[in-house]
C-alpha positions as CSV (number, residue, x, y, z in Angstrom):
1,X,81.2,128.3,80.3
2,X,79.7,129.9,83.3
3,X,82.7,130.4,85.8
4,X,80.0,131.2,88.3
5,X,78.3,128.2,88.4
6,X,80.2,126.2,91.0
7,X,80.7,129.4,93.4
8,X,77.2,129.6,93.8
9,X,77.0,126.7,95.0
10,X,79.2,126.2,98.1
11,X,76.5,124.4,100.1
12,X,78.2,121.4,98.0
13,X,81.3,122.8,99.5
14,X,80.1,121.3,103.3
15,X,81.3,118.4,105.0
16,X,78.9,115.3,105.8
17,X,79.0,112.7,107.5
18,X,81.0,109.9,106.0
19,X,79.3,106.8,104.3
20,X,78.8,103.7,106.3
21,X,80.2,100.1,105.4
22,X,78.2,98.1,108.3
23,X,74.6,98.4,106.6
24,X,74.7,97.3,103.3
25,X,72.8,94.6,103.6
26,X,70.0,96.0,105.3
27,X,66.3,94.8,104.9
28,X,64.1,97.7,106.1
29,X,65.1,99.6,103.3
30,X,65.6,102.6,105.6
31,X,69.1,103.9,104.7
32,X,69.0,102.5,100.6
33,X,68.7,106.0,99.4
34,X,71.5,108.6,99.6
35,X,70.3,111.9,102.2
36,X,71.3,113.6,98.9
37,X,68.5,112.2,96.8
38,X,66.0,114.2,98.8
39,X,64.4,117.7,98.1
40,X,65.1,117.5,94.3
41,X,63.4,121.0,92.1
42,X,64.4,122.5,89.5
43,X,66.9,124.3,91.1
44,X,68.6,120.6,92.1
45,X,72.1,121.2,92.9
46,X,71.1,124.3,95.9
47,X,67.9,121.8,97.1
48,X,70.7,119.0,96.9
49,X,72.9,121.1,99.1
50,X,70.5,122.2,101.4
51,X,69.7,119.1,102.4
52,X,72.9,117.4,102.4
53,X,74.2,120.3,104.9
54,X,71.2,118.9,107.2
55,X,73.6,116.3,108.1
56,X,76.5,118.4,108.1
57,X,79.4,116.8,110.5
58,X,80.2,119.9,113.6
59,X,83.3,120.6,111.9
60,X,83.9,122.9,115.2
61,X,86.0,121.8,118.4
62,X,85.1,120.0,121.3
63,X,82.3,118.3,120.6
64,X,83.1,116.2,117.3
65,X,85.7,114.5,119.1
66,X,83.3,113.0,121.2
67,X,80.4,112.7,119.2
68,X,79.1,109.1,118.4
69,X,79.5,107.5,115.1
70,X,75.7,108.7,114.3
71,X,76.8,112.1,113.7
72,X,80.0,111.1,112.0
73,X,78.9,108.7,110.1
74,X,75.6,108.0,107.8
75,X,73.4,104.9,106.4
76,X,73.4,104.6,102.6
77,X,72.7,100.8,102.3
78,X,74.0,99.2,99.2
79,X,74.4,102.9,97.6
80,X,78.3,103.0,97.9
81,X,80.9,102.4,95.9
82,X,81.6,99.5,97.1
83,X,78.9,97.3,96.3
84,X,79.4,98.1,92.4
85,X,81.0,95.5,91.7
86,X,79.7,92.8,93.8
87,X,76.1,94.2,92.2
88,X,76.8,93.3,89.1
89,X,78.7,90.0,89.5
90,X,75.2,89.4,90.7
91,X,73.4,91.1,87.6
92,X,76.1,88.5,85.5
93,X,74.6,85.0,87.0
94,X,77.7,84.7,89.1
95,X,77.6,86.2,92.4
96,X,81.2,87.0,94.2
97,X,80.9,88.1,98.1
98,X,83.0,89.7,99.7
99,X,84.3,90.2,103.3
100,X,82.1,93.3,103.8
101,X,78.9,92.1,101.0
102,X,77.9,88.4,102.0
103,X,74.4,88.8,99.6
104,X,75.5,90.6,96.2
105,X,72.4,90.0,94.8
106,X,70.2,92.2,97.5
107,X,73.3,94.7,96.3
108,X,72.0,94.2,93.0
109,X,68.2,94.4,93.7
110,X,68.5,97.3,96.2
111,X,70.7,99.2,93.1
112,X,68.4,98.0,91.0
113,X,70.3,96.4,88.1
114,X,68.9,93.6,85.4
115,X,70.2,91.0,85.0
116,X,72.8,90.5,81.8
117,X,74.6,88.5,79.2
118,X,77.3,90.9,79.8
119,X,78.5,94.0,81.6
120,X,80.5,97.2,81.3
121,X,81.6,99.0,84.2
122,X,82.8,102.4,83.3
123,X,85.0,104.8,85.9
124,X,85.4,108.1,85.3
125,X,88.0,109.3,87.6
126,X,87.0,112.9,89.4
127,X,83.6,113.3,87.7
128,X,81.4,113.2,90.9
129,X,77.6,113.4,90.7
130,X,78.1,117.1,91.1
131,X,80.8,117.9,89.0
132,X,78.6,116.0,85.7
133,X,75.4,117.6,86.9
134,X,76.5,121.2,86.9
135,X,78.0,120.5,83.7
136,X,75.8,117.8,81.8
137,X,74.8,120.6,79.3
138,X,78.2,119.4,77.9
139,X,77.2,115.3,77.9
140,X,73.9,114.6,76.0
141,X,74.7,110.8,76.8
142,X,75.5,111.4,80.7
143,X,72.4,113.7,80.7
144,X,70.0,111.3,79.5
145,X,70.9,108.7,82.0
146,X,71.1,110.9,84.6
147,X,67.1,111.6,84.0
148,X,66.4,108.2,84.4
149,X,65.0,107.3,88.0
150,X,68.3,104.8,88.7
151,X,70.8,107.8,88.1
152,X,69.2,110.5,89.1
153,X,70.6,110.1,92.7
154,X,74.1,109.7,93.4
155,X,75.6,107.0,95.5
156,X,78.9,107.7,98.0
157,X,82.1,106.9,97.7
158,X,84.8,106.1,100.7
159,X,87.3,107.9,102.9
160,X,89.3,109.6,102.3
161,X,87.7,110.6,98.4
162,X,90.6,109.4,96.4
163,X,91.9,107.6,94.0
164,X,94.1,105.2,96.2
165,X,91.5,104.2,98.6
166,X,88.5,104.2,96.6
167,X,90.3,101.9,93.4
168,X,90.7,99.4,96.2
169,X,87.2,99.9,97.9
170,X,86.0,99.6,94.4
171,X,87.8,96.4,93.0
172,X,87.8,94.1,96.0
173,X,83.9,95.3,97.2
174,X,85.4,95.8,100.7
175,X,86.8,99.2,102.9
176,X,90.3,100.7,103.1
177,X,90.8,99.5,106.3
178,X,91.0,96.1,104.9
179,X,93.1,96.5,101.6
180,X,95.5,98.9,103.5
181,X,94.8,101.8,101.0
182,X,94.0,104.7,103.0
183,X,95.4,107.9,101.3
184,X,97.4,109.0,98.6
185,X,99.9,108.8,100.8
186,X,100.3,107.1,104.3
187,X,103.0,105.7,107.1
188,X,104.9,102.3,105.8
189,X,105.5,101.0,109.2
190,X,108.5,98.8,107.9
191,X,110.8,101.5,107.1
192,X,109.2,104.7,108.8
193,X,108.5,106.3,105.7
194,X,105.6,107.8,103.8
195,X,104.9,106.0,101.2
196,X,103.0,107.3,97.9
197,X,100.4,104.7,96.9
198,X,99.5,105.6,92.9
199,X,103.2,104.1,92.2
200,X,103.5,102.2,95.9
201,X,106.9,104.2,96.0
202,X,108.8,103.2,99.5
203,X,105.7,101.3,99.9
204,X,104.9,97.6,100.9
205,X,104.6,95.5,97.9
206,X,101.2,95.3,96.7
207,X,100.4,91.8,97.2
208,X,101.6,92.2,101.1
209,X,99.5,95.2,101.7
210,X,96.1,94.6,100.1
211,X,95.6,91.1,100.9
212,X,92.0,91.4,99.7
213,X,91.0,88.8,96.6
214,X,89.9,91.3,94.0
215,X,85.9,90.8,91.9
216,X,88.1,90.4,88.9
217,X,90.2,87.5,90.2
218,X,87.6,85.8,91.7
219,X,85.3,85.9,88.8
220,X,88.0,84.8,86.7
221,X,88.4,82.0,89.2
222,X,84.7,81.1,88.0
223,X,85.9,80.5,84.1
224,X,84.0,84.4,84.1
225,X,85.7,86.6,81.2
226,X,87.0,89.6,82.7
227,X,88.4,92.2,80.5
228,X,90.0,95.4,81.6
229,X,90.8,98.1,79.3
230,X,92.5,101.4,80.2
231,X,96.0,103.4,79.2
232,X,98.9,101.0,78.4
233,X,101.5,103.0,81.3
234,X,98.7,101.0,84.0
235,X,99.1,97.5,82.5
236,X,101.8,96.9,84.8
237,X,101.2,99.5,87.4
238,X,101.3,98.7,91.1
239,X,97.9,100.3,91.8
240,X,96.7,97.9,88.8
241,X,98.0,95.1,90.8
242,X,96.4,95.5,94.5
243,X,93.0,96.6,93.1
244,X,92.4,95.1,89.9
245,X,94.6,91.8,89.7
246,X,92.7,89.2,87.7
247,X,91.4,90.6,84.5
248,X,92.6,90.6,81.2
249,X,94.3,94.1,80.4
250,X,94.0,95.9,77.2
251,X,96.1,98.9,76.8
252,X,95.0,101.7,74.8
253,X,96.1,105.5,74.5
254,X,93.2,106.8,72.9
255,X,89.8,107.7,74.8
256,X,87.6,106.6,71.5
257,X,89.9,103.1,71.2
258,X,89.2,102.0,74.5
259,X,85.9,102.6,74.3
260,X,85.4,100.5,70.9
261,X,87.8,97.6,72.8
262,X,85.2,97.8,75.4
263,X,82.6,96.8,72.9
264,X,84.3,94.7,71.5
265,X,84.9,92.2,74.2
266,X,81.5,92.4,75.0
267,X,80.3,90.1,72.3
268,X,81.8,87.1,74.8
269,X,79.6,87.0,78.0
270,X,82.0,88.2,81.3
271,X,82.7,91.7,82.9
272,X,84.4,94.8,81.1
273,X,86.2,97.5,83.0
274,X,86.5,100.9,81.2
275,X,88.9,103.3,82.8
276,X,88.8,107.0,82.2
277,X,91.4,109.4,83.8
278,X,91.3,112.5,81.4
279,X,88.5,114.7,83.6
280,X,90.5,114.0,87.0
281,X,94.0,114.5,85.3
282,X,92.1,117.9,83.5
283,X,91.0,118.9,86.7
284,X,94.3,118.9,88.8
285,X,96.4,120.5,85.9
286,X,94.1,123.4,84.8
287,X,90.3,123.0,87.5
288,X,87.3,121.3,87.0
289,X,85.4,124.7,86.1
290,X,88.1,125.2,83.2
291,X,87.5,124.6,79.6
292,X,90.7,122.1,79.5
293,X,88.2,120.0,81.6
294,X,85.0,120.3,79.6
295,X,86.7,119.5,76.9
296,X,88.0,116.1,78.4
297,X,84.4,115.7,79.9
298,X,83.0,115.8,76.3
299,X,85.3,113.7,74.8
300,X,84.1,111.1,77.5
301,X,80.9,111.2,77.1
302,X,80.7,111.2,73.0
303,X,82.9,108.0,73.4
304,X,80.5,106.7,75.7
305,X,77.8,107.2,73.3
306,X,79.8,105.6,70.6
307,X,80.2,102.6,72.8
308,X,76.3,102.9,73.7
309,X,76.0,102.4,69.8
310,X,78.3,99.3,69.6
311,X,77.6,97.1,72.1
312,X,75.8,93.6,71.6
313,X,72.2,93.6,72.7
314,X,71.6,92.5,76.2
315,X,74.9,94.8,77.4
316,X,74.5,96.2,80.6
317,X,76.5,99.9,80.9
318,X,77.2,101.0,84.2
319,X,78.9,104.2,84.7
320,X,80.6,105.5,88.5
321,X,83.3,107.6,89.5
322,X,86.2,106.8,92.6
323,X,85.6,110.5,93.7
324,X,84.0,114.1,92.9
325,X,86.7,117.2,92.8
326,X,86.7,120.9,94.7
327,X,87.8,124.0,93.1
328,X,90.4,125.4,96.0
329,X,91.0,128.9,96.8
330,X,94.4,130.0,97.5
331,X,93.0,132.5,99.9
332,X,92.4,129.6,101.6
333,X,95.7,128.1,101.3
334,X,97.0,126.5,105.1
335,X,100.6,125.7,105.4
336,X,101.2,123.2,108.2
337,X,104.8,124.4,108.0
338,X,104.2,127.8,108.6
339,X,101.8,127.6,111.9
340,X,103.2,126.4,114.7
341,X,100.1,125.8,116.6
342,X,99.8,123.0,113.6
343,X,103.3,121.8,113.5
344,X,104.2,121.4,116.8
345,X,104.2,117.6,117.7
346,X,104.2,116.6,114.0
347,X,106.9,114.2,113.3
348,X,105.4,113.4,109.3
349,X,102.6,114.3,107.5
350,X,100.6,111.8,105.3
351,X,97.1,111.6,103.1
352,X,96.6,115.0,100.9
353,X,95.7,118.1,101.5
354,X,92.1,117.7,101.5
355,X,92.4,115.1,104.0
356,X,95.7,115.3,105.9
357,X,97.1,112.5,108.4
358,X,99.6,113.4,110.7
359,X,101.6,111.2,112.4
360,X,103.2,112.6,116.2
361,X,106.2,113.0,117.6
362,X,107.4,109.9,120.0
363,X,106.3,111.5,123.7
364,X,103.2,113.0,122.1
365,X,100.0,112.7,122.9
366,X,98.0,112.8,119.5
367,X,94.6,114.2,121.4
368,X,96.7,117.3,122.3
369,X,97.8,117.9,118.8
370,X,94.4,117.3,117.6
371,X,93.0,120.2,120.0
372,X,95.1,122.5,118.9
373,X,94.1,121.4,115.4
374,X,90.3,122.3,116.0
375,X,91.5,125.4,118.3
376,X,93.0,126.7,115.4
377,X,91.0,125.6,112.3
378,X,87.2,125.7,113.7
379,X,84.8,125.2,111.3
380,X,87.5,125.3,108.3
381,X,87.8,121.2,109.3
382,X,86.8,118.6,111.2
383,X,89.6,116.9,113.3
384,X,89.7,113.4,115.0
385,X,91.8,110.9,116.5
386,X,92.7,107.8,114.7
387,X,90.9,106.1,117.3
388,X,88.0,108.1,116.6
389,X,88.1,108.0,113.2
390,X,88.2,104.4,113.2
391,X,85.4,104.1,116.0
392,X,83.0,105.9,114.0
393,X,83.7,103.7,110.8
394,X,85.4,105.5,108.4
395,X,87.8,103.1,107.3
396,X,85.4,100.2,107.8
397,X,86.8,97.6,109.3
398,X,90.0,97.9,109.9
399,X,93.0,94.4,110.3
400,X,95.2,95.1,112.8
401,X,98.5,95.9,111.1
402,X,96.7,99.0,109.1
403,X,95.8,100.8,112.0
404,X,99.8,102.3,112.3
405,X,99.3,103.3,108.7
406,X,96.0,106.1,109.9
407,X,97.8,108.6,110.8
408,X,97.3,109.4,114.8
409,X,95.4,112.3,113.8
410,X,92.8,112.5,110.8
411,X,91.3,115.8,109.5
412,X,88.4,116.4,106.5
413,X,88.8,119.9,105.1
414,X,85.5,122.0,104.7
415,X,84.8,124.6,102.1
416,X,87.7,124.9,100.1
417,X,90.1,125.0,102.1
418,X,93.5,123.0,101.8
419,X,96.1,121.8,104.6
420,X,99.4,121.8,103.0
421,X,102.6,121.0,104.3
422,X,105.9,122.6,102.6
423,X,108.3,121.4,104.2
424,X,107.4,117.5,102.1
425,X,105.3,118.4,99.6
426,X,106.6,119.8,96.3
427,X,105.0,123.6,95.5
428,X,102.8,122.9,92.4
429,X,101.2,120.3,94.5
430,X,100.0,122.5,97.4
431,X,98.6,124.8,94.9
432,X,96.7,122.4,92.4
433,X,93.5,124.2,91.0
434,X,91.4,121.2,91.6
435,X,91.6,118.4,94.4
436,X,89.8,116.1,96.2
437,X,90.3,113.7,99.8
438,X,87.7,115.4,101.8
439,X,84.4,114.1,103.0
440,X,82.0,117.2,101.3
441,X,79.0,116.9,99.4
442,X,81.2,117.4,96.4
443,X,83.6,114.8,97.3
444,X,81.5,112.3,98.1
445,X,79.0,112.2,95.8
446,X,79.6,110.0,92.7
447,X,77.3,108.9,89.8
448,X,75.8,105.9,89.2
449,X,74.3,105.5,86.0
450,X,72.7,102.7,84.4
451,X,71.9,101.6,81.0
452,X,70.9,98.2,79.4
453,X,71.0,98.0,75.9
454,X,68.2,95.8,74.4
């Protein structure tokens, strides 16, 4: 392994502005193609970085605060995470809108997916378009579909780049601001806690909070098979039941038994979700540039080609991500706790530390404690409001009764740096190798591969 090959290239490493929700269903075609995809050589990942960083959001004080949603936010049409799924319940025969996609099949066209007997939707969670590209030396099955025209740019996914917000985005085709999943961790405004959202502890129930019907109960709702297939510990798991409520699940231990379950259930017409966690989980316990993790990412993708091999004919294989992963720097380690400038008006601290949310002290003005955020951070984030972050669209629409659950303040970490706070957060998590949250180039960009097997 080259452990150079990710330092040298930290235009990845930049913040951009984050993906839209409001344009999906665009007809000029204008914004259907991630900034990312332009400039591609040779040397793809710098050209991809270049130009990304053309967009760059001013991550300095000031002027972000009162810049327009156009430079905080960016067009990408129906190239987001969020029209996946709607896509292909389209590419299936059996369309399912949703409250942000009213026309799934111009998702489906403008994605450019066939139409199919049946479907696979694989997520791999952490491998972002970047993290496979730099690596897809490792992944002759990854690396063949990313050659093909359909892969070969990435798509976006939400914010904040994590698993909680992006498993909803992804399985109900809407926004965070309408499932109520917007962090890894954020206010419950019934008991004044912060509430973790992988295993909903001191959260609202899951049925209360993301009120959103999810693709797979709504297909099902059609007489549509729907088959989900990941480790046996999610069967049950609250996450499993605000995003993914609906489908059949089949739970496996093994990488190389899910993926044969997967084509199994594929000789009946319906939907198969294929769920992956061994890169992300790889990547937090040891980094994505270590061989723990290329060894995980290998395992996928040779189980991926097996499942290429056993699929019925007219299979359609669609592979994404819910969010790329940074290698930190403990150089660039920032503990809330320790810098008063950053603590001072800070009642409790939410999100992660890629992308923390800090909630105010009663009496506090959060537009104070956001200047003295960018006074003190600069460039090393960009800092907003909630009211700004929810002006410009980053949480799409938001209902009413999420808005308490944004923290007052919002901040994207650039470069690798990471806003910890000890005082609530255990040591080994402020110090993880790899992480994720933050709106970079890194982050954001996730893979959408395609393959139809005829």
């Amino acid at each position: 392994m080259d452990s150079q090959i990710d330092s040298e290239n930290e235009g990845l490493y930049q913040l951009r502005p984050v993906a839209r929700y409001d344009d999906a269903n665009r007809t000029d075609g204008d914004n259907a193609v991630s900034d990312a995809a332009q400039g591609r050589t040779s040397n793809g990942a710098n050209n991809h970085a270049n130009s990304g960083a053309n967009g760059d959001v001013d991550s300095s004080a000031g002027g972000t605060a009162a810049a327009s949603a156009a430079r905080l936010t960016r067009g990408v049409g129906a190239r987001h995470l969020g029209c996946v799924l709607p896509a292909v319940t389209a590419a299936l025969g059996c369309p399912v809108p949703t409250a942000i996609h009213a026309d799934p099949d111009r998702l489906r066209r403008e994605l450019g997916l066939p139409q199919a007997r049946a479907a696979i939707v694989v997520l791999v969670d952490g491998l972002g378009y970047w993290n496979l590209t730099l690596r897809k030396g490792h992944a002759p099955y990854l690396r063949h579909l990313l050659g093909d025209s359909t892969g070969s740019a990435p798509i976006s996914t939400c914010f904040p780049a994590t698993t909680v917000a992006a498993m909803g985005t992804f399985g109900t085709g809407t926004c965070p601001g309408l499932t109520g999943m917007t962090g890894y961790s954020q206010l419950n405004p019934s008991n004044g806690k912060i509430c973790q959202l992988i295993a909903f502890r001191d959260a609202i129930a899951p049925a209360q909070l993301q009120t959103q019907p999810t693709i797979f109960s709504a297909l099902a709702g059609e007489g549509v098979r729907v088959t989900s297939i990941g480790l046996p510990k999610f069967a049950t798991s609250a996450l499993t039941e605000a995003a993914f409520h609906g489908a059949d699940y089949h739970g496996l231990r093994h990488m190389d038994e899910r993926a044969e379950a997967a084509a199994d259930a594929c000789r009946e017409p319906g939907l198969t979700y294929l769920y992956f966690n061994e890169c992300d989980k790889a990547g937090h316990n040891c980094g994505w540039e270590s061989d723990t993790w290329i060894a995980a990412f290998e395992k996928i993708d040779g189980c991926l080609g097996l499942l290429r091999r056993s699929v019925p004919r007219g299979t359609l294989i669609v592979v994404v991500a819910d969010h790329g992963m940074v290698q930190t720097d403990p150089d660039q380690r920032i503990d809330i706790a320790a810098v008063p400038e950053l603590s001072r008006g800070v009642r409790l601290v939410g999100g992660e530390p890629r992308a923390p949310m800090l909630y105010v002290e009663p009496g506090t003005d959060p537009r104070d404690v956001a200047d003295r955020w960018r006074d003190y951070l600069g460039d090393r984030a960009w800092v907003g409001t909630r009211r700004e972050a929810i002006d410009a669209g980053f949480y799409g629409i938001v209902r009413p009764d999420v808005e308490p659950m944004i923290g007052d303040v919002v901040a994207a970490a650039n470069g690798r740096v990471t806003l910890v706070d000890s005082r609530c957060q255990a040591d080994k998590a402020t110090r993880l190798p790899s992480v994720h949250g933050s709106a970079t180039i890194m982050e954001s960009d996730i893979p959408f591969l395609v393959d139809l097997v005829e």
